[in-house]
N, C-alpha and C positions, 0 to 999 in steps of 0.2 A: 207240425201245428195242424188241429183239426179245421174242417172246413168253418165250425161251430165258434171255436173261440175267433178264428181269424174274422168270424161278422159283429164279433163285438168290441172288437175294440174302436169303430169309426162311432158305433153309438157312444160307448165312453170319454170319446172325445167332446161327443158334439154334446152329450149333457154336461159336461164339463164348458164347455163355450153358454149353453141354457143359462149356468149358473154364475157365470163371469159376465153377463151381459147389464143386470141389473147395475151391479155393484159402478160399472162403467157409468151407464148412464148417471149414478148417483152421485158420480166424481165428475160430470161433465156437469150437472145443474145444482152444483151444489159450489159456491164462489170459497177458493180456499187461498190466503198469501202465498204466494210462492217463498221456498227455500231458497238461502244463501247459496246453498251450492248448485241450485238447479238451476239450466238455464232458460230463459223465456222461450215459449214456444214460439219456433218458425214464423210461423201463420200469423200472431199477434205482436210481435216483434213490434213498437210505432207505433202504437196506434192511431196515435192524435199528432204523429207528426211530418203527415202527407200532406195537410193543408199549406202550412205557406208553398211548397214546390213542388209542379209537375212533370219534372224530369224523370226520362227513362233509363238512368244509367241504373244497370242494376246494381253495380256495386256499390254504390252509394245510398241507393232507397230501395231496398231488398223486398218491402212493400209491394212495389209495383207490381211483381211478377207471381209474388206469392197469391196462393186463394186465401179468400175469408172463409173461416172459421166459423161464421157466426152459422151460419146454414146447418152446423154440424149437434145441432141442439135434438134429442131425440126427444119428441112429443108425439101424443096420443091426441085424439082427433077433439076431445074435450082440453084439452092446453090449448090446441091449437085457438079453438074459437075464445076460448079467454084470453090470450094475449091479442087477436085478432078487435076483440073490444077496445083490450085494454088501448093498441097501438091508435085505432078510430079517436078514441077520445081524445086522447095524447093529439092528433091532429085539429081535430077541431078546436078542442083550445088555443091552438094557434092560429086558427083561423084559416084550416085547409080543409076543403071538402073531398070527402073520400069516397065518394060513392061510384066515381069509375075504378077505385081499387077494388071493387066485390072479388073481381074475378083472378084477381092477379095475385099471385104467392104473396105476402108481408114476410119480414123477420121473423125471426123468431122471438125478438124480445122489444120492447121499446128504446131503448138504449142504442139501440142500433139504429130504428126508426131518428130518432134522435139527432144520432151522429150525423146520417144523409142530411137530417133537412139544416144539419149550422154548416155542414160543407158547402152547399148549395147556397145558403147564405154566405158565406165566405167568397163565394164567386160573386154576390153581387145582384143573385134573385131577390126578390122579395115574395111575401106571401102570396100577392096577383099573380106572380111570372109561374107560381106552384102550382095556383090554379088553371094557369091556363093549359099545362101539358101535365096536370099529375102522376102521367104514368112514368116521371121519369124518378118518382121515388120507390119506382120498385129496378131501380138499380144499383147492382152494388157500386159501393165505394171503393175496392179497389178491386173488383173485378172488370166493372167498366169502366166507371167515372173516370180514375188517374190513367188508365191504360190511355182513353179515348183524348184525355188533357195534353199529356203528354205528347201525341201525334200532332195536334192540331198546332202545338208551341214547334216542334220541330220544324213542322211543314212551315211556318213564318207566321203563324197568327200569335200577336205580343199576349204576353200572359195579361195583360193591364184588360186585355180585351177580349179574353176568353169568357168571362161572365155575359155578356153581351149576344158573342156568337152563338153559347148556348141558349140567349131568351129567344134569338130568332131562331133559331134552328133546334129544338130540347130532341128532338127525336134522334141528333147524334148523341147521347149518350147509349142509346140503347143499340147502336153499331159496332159490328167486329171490327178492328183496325186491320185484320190481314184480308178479310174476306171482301169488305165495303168500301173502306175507305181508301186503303194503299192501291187498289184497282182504279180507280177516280182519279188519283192524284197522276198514273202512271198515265193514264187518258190523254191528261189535260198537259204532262208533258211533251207527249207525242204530237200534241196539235202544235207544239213550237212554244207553250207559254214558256218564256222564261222562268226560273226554278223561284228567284226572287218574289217571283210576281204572282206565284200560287196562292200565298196567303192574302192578297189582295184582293184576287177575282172569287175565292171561297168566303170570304168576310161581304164582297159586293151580293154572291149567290150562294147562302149555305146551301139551298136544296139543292144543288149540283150533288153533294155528299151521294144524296138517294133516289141519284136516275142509275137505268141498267143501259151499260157499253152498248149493249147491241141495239139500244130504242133510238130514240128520242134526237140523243144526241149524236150517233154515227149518221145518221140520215140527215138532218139540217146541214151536219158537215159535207157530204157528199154533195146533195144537191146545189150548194153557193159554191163549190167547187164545178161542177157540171154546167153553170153559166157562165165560168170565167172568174172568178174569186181565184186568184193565187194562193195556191195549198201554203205559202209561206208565210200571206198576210192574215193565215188562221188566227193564229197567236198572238199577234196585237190585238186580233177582234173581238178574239175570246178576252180576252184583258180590257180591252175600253169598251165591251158590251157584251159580260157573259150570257145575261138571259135569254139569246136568242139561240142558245143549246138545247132549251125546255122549250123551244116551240117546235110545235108539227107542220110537215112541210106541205100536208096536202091544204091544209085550213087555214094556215097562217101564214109562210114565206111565198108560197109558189103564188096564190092570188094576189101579191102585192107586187111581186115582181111582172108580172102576167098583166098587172094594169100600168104601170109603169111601161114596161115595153109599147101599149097599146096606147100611150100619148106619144109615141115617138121617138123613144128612147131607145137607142141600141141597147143590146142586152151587155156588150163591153163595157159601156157607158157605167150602165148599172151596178154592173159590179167592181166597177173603178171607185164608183159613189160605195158604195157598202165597204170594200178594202179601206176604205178610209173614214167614215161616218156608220159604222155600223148598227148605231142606235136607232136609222130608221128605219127597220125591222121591226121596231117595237110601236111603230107608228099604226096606229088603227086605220085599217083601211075602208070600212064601211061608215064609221062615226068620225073620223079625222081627215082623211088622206082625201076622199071622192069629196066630202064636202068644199073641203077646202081649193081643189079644183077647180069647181064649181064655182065657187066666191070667185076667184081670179076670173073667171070668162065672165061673171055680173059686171066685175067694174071695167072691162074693155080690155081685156087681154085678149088677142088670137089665138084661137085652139092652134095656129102654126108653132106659136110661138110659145106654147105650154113648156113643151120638153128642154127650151133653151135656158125657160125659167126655175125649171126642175133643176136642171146640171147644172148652173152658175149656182142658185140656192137652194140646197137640198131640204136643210131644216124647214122653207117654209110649208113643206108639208104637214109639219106638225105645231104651228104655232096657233095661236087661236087670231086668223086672219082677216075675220069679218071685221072686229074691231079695231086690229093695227091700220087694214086698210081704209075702213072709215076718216079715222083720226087722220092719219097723212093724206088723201087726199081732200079733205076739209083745211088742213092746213098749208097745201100747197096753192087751190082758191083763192083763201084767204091773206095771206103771205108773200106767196111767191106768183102771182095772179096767173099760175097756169090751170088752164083750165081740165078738165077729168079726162078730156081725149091725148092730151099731152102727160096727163100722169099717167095713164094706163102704159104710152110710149116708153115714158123711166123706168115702171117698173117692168116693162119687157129687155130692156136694155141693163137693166142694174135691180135687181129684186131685190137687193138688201137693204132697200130704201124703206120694207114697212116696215125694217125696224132700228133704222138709224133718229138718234135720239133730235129732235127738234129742233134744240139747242147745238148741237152740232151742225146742223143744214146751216142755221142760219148767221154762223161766223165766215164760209164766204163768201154766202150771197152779201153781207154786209160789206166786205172786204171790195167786190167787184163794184158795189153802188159806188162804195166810197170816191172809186176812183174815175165816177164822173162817166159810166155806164150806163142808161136808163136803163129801167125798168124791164120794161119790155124786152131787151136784148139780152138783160140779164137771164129772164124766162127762158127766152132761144137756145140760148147758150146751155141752161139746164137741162131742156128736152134733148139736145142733139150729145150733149155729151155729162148724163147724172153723176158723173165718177167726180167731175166739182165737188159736191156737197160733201164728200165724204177727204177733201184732201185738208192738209196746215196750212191754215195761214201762213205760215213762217217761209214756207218753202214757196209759195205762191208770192210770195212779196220780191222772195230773191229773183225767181221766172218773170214777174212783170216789170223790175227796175233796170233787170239787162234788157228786156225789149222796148223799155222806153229810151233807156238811155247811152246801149250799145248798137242796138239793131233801129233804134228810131223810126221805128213804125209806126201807120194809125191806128187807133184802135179798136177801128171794125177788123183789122186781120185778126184779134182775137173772137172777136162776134162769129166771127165765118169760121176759127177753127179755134175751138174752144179747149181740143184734147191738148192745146200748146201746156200747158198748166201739169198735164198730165207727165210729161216728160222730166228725166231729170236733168238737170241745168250744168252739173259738173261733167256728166255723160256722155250726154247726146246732143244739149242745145246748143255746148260754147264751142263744140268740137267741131260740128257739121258747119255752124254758121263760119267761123274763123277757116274752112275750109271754102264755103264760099265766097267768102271774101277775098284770098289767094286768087281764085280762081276769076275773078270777076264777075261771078253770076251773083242775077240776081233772081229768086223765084218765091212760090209763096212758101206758109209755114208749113202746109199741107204733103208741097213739093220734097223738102227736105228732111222732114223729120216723122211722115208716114212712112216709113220702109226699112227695109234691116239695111245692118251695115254691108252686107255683100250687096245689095241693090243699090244703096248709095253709093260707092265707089264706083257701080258701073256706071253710071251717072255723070260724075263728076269724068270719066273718062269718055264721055261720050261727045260727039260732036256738034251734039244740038240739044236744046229741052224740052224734053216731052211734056205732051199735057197733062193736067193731075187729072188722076181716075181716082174711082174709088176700089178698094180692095177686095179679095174675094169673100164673097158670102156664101152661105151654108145652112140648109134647110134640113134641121136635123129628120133624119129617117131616109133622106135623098143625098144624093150625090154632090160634091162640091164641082161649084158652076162658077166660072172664073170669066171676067170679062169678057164681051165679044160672044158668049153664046158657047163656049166651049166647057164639054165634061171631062171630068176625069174617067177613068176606068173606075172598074168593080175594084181592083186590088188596091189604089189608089184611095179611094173611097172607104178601106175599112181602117186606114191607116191617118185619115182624116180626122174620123171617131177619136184616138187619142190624141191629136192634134188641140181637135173643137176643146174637150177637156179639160187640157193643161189650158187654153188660152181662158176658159169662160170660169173656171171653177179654181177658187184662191185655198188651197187643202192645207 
């Protein structure tokens, strides 16, 4: 074969291809029934019967996996802008504006255009939800749309409530499932969230979808991890308060933690509070948090006694406290005739009082007059021990009718120790008392029923009765100081920190 003939035969192919090209595209834009014997094309297979179900099995909805077809339409640059009209119009008759699609490929036909926007209503959009993220109609339908459905029903978000996720979130349609998504999910199993629990905390925070691993959110994790956050209490945090993944930790966490610490708060402390309330992270600290400190030192709280009131009540940093405080202490005046240096007192002692309901206090302050208590004493008894207000009746009637009528006491020993109320009665009161009464002793309420059971046994073993003291105190940021003038050590002392904690804060 000459070198001659051998260079024409690639021409005679490819004018051979020249001339097959037309006829092709004229069988692609030209709509013909299909033949009995032929079968549906792969690609178009379903068309219209992806909408009721997002599932990815592919043997069942072969849909899924398949590409659309519709892209495969050959037009010239003059089709292009007449279907590009035609599709505009088609929208705005529905009432979408299309003017951020200038830039974005459309269909190729209306029909398609079409199909997107009843899917999409199918899910539960309506025309507003279209406009507010239009560019998710330049997604295919089963390119993205069912592929992205799909994932999100696996991962645990209910199909009932997929329309939803996507109005808050429309920008995961236009997400890879292997590239975006399944990297996020793999994230957020690593921090411990339980598997159940992923479609929970993604429905709470879709933008989670479109942070990058390496930002945002490895960093927030580190740093609450570098002040004592337990790497294991990740995962409930991220679950009872994902969105503190999406803050930065130079502008957001670390100043919050940083003024927290500087009221006095051990940084253990802190993050004892956060492993279990991680919502107040979300707390503003320049518009919320300082103000609201601020209020508590106006109405008579001690800058000592800031931190104690943090750690017993973490939320009140975030409540709108000028008015709760208001109110309760106008009604404590008014009601309970204590005056503001004595509320300041309660609420150093029990902070959950601005926002214990009114009506609540005042079942048993009622209960205590009833039973022939002035006034006045009743006050007393409020300042020295606030946990009254918030107990039952029910339980307080069983505690005062064995001290009237087992232990026949008067009753100024409950004036003088008011925490009697506080104890339980099946527990601690009938157990200790019927041991002193074995024993023949006789002391006060304060004697017997302030102290653990290892300290009362030694007691009752002991040869004499000591006099009541009072218990040790704790000046949060310093050391604990134990009667008589005595420290503990430094090691002592940090082991305090989750003591003060477990005692002042009810998790």
């Amino acid at each position: 074969m000459s070198p001659l003939s051998a260079s024409r035969k690639p021409i005679k192919t490819l004018s051979t291809l020249v001339a097959v090209v037309p006829r092709l595209v004229s069988i692609e834009t030209t709509p013909q029934a299909p033949r009995a014997h032929d079968p549906a094309p792969r690609g178009c297979a379903g068309l219209r019967r992806f909408s009721p179900s997002f599932s990815t099995q592919s043997s069942k909805y072969p849909e899924y996996e398949m590409p659309s077809v519709t892209w495969g339409v050959v037009q010239g640059r003059k089709e292009k802008l007449v279907s590009r009209v035609i599709i505009c119009d088609y929208l705005k008759g529905i009432g979408v504006i299309p003017d951020e699609l200038e830039s974005l490929e459309l269909p190729s036909t209306v029909e398609v255009m079409r199909e997107r926007v009843e899917f999409l209503q199918k899910l539960g959009l309506t025309v507003d939800d279209i406009n507010e993220y239009p560019l998710m109609l330049g997604c295919s339908v089963r390119k993205n749309v069912i592929p992205v459905l799909g994932y999100l029903e696996k991962i645990g978000i209910q199909r009932s409530r997929l329309g939803e996720f996507v109005k808050n979130y429309p920008q995961v349609l236009q997400a890879s499932v292997v590239v975006e998504l399944a990297p996020v999910v793999k994230f957020l199993r690593g921090l411990d969230v339980e598997r159940q629990d992923i479609g929970y905390v993604l429905q709470k925070y879709p933008e989670l979808l479109g942070f990058k691993l390496e930002g945002t959110m490895s960093t927030s994790v580190a740093y609450l991890v570098s002040i004592g956050v337990c790497p294991r209490d990740i995962g409930p945090m991220v679950t009872q308060y994902p969105y503190f993944l999406g803050m930065r930790v130079g502008t957001v966490i670390k100043p919050l933690v940083d003024y927290l610490v500087s009221l006095g708060l051990p940084k253990k402390i802190v993050a004892r509070m956060l492993e279990k309330r991680a919502y107040i992270l979300g707390y503003d600290l320049e518009e919320t948090v300082k103000p609201n400190i601020d209020c508590l030192i106006s109405f008579g709280i001690r800058r000592e006694s800031l931190a104690s009131v943090v750690a017993q009540y973490p939320q009140i940093l975030g409540l709108p406290l000028k008015a709760k405080l208001s109110s309760q202490q106008y009604f404590f005046t008014l009601k309970l005739k204590i005056e503001p240096e004595g509320f300041a007192e309660v609420v150093e002692k029990m902070p959950q009082i601005v926002s214990l309901n009114q009506n609540v206090i005042m079942k048993p302050v009622e209960f205590l007059l009833g039973r022939g208590i002035p006034s006045e004493d009743v006050a007393k008894m409020i300042v020295k021990c606030p946990q009254l207000v918030a107990l039952r009746v029910e339980l307080m009637k069983n505690s005062y009718y064995f001290f009237k009528s087992d232990m026949g006491r008067p009753l100024k020993e409950l004036v003088q120790f008011p925490e009697y109320f506080t104890y339980g009665l099946e527990s601690r009161i009938k157990p200790r008392y019927q041991r002193l009464q074995s024993k023949g002793i006789r002391s006060s309420l304060n004697w017997f029923l302030n102290c653990s059971d290892h300290r009362f046994e030694e007691r009752m073993e002991a040869q004499y009765i000591e006099r009541d003291f009072d218990g040790p105190s704790f000046c949060i940021g310093g050391k604990l100081e134990l009667p008589g003038g005595q420290i503990v050590s430094d090691e002592e002392a940090e082991s305090d920190d989750e003591v003060l904690y477990r005692r002042t804060v009810s998790l």
